[in-house]
C-alpha positions as CSV (number, residue, x, y, z in Angstrom):
1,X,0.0,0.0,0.0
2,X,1.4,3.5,-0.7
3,X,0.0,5.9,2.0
4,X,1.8,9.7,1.5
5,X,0.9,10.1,5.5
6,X,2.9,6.8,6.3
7,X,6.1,7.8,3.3
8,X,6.6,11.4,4.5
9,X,6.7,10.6,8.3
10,X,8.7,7.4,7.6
11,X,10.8,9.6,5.2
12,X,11.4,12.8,7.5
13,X,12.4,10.2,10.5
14,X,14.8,8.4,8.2
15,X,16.3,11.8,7.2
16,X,16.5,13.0,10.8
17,X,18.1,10.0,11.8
18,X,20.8,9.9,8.8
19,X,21.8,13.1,9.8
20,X,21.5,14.2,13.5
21,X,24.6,14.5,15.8
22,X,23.5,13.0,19.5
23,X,25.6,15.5,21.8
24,X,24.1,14.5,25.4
25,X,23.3,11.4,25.6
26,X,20.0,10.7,27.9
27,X,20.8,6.7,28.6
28,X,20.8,6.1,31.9
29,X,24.3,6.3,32.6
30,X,25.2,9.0,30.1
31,X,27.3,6.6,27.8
32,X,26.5,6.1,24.5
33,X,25.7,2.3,23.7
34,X,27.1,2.8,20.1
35,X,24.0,3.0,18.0
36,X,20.7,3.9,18.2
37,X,19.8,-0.7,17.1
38,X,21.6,-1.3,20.6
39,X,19.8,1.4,22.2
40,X,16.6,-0.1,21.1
41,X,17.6,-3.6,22.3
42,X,18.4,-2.4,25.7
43,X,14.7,-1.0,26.1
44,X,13.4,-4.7,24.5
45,X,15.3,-6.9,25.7
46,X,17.6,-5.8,28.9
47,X,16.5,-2.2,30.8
48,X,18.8,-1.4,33.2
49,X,21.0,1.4,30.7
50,X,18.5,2.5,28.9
51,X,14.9,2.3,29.9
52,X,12.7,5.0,27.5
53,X,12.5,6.3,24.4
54,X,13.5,10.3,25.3
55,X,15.8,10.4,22.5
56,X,15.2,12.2,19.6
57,X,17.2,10.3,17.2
58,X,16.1,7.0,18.5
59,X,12.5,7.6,18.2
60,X,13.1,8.3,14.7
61,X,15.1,5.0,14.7
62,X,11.5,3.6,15.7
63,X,9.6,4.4,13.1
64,X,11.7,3.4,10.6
65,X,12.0,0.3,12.0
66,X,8.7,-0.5,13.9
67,X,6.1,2.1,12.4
68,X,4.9,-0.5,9.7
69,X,4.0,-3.4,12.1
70,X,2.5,-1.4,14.7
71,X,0.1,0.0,12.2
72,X,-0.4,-2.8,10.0
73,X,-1.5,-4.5,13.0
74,X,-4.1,-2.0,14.0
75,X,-5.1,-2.0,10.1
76,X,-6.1,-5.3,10.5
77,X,-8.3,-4.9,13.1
78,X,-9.6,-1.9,11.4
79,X,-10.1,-3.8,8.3
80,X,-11.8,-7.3,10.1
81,X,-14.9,-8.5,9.6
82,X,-16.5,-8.3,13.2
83,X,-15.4,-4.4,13.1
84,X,-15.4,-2.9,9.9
85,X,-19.2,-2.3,9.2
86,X,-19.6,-0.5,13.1
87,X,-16.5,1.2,12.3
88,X,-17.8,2.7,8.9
89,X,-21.2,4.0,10.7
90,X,-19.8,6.8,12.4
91,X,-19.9,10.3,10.9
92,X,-16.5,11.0,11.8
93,X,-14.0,8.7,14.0
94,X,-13.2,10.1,17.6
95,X,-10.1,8.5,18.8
96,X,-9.0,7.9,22.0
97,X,-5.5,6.3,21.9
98,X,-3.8,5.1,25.0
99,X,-0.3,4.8,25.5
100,X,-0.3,6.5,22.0
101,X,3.7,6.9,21.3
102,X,4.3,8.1,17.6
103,X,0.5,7.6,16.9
104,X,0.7,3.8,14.8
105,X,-2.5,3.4,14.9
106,X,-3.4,7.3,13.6
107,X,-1.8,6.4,10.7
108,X,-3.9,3.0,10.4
109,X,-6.9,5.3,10.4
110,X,-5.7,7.5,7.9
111,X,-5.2,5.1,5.1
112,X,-8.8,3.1,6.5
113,X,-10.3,6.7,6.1
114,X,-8.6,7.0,2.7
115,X,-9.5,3.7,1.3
116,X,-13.1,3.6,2.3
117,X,-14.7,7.3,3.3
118,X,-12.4,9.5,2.4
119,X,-15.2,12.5,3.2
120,X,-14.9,11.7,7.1
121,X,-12.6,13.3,9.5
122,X,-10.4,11.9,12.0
123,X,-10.7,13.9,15.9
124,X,-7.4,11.7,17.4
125,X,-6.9,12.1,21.0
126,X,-3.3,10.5,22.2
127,X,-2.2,10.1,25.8
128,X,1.6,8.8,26.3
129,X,3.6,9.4,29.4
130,X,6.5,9.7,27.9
131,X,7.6,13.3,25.5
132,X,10.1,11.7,24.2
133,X,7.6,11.8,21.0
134,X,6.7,15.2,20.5
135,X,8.6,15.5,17.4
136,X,7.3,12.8,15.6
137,X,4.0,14.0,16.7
138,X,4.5,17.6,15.7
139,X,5.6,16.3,12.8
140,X,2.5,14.4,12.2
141,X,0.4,17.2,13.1
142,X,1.8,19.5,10.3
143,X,1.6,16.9,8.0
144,X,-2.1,15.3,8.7
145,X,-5.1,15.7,6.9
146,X,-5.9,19.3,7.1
147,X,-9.5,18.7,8.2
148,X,-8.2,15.7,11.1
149,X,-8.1,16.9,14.6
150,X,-4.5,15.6,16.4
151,X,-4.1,16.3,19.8
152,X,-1.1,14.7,22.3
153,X,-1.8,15.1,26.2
154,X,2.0,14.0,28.0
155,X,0.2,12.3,31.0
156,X,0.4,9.2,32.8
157,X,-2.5,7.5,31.3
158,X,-3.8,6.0,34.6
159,X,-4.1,9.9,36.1
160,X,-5.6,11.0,32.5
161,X,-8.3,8.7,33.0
162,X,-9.4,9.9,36.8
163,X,-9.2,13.6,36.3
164,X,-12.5,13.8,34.3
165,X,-15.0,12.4,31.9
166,X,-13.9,11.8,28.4
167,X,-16.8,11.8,26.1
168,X,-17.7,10.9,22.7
169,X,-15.1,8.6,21.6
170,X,-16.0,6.0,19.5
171,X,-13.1,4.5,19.1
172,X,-10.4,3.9,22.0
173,X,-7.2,2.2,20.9
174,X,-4.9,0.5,24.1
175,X,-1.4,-0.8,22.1
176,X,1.4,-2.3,23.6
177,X,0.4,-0.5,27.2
178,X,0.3,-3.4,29.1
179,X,3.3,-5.1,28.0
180,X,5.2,-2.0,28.7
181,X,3.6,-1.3,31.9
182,X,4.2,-5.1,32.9
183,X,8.1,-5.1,31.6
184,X,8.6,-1.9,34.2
185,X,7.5,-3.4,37.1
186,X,4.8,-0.5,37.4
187,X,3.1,-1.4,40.8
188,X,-0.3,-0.5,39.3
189,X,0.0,-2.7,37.0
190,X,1.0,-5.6,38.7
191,X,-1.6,-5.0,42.1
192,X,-4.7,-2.2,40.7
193,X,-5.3,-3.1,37.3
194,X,-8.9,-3.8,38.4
195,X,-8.8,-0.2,39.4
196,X,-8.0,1.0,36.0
197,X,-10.3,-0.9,34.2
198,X,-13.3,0.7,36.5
199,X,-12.1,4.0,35.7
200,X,-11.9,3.0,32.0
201,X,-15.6,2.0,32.5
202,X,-16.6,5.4,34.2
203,X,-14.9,8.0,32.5
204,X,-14.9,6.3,29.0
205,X,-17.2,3.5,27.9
206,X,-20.1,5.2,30.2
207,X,-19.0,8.2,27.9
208,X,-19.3,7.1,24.9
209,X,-20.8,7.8,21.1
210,X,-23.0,5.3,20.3
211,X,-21.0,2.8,18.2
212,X,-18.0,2.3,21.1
213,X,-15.4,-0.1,19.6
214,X,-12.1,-1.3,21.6
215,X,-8.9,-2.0,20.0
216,X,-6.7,-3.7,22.7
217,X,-3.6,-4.7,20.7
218,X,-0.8,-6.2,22.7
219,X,2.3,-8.4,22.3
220,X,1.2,-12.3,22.2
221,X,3.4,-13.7,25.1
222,X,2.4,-15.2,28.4
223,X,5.2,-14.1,29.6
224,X,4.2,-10.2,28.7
225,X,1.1,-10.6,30.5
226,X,-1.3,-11.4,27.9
227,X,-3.5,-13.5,29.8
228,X,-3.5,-10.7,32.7
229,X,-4.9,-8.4,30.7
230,X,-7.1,-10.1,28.8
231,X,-9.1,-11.8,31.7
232,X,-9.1,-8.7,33.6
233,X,-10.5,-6.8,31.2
234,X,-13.2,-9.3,30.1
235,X,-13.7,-10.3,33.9
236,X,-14.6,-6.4,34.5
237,X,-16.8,-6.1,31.3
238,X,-19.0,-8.9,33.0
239,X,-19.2,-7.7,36.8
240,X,-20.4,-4.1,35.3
241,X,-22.9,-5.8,32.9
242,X,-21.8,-3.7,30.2
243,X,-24.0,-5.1,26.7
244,X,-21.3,-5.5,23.7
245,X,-19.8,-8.3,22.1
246,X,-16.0,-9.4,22.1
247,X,-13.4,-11.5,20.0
248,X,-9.9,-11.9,20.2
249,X,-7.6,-12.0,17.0
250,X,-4.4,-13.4,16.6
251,X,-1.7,-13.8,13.8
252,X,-0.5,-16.8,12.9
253,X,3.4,-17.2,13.4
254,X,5.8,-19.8,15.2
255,X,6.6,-17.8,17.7
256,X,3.1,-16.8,19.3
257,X,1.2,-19.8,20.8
258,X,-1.9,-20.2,22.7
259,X,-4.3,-23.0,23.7
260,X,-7.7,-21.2,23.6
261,X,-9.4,-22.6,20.5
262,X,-12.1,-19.6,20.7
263,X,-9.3,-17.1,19.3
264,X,-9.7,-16.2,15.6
265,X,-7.3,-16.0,13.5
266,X,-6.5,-12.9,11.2
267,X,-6.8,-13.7,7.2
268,X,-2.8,-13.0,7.1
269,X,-0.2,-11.6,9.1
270,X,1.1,-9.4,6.1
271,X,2.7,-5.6,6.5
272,X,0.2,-2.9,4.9
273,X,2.7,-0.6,3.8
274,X,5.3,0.0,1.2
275,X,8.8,0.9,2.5
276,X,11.7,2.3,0.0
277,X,15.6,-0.1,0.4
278,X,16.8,2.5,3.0
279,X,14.1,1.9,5.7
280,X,14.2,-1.5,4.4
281,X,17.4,-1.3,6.0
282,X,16.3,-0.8,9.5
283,X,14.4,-3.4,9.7
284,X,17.3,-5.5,9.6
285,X,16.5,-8.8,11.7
286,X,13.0,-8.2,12.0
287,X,10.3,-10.4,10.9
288,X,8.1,-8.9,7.8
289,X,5.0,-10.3,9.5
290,X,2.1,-9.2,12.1
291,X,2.6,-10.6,15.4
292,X,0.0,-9.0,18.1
293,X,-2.9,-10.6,19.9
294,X,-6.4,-8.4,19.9
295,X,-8.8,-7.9,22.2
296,X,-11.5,-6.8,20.2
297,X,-14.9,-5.1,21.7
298,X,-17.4,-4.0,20.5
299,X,-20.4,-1.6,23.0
300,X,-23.7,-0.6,22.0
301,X,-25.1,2.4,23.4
302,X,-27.5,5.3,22.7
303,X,-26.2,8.6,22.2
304,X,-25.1,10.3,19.2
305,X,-21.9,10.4,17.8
């Protein structure tokens, strides 16, 4: 698929990559690991040097390297059967998007809006804790659809949530929160997720537009705490009562398995986008295939959009 949203970002980050100097370096212990590839495996893989992504340079690294899969992955959802048509009744998609980072799954939603209604606009609402992607997000902002709304609220997304209602969305997008949340340790995660999922319910899905659909897209790993935050979330959907209907997708590779024979599997696990030999080169190492597991919800309700 060639998307001009999806090659201008992925270009610009390639550009600012190729050419920006790192003069301070903001790993953990000041030391420069060598390369913005080691920097990202420490954040994957080990933690203790370099634990965020507040580096210019390396979030641009990110894009070029991770921006297809994130958002071919919420294109699939997008694009599914059990979402599509409830997805396609709004008059314009209000976005909630959790955890947002460089704002994947915006870009999902502009080539879904492209491919089948070009005429609606996209209001996006992103919450990340971390700032460490304002540039890409400016950047994104200047570059949008000029009738799309983009805003990016630097919060903690468990304080976001409590302050106030957030109303009218109509589609809420969580991706790769939990894991995150999960690899840190974060105490809230581990001991109140419960808690957060109630304030989800309160100050969200109580909120709503009337076609409410959940995009929960997450790595597929026990061992990232997949089945945490899958039960919790459908064990809180049932004690509130709240009417909608759920599925869970998955993509079929070697490396993800599960037991649960009620998970559906996606049609393919193919990238959506089209990248040039130079990012191509960043994504050295790195499957060329979909590898997320989907909680996928879908809430009636009865006001308007």
């Amino acid at each position: 698929m060639k998307d001009s949203l999806y090659n201008t970002l992925i270009n610009h980050c390639d550009n600012f990559h190729s050419t920006y100097k790192c003069n301070n370096c903001s790993r953990d212990n000041g030391r420069c690991s060598g390369g913005c590839s080691e920097c990202s495996y420490e954040i994957h893989r080990n933690g203790e040097v370099r634990t965020n992504y507040d580096c210019e340079k390396l979030t641009s690294y990110y894009v070029c390297r991770f921006l297809n899969k994130y958002a071919s992955e919420a294109l699939h959802a997008l694009e599914c059967d059990f979402l599509k048509e409830k997805i396609l009744q709004n008059k314009r998609f209000n976005v909630l998007s959790l955890g947002c980072g460089p704002s994947s799954d915006y870009i999902a939603f502009n080539a879904f809006r492209n491919q089948h209604c070009p005429e609606k606009m996209i209001h996006y609402k992103g919450i990340d804790i971390s700032t460490g992607w304002d540039a890409i997000n400016k950047k994104i902002n200047k570059i949008k659809n000029e009738n799309d709304k983009y805003n990016i609220f630097y919060q903690d997304v468990f304080e976001k949530i409590k302050e106030k209602p957030i109303k009218n969305t109509n589609i809420l997008v969580i991706q790769n929160l939990f894991s995150t949340l999960n690899k840190k340790n974060d105490s809230r995660f581990q001991n109140s997720l419960e808690t957060f999922f109630d304030d989800l319910n309160s100050n969200i899905i109580k909120r709503r537009a009337k076609n409410l659909i959940i995009i929960i897209n997450d790595i597929n790993s026990w061992y990232c705490a997949r089945d945490k935050w899958i039960n919790t979330f459908r064990d809180n959907i049932a004690k509130n009562n709240i009417k909608c209907e759920t599925q869970i997708r998955y993509f079929d590779n070697t490396n993800c398995k599960h037991k649960e024979d009620f998970w559906q599997k996606h049609n393919d696990s193919n990238w959506f986008f089209k990248d040039t030999p130079a990012i191509l080169n960043y994504q050295t190492g790195l499957p060329k295939e979909c590898t997320g597991v989907q909680l996928l919800i879908k809430i009636g309700g009865n006001n308007d959009n």
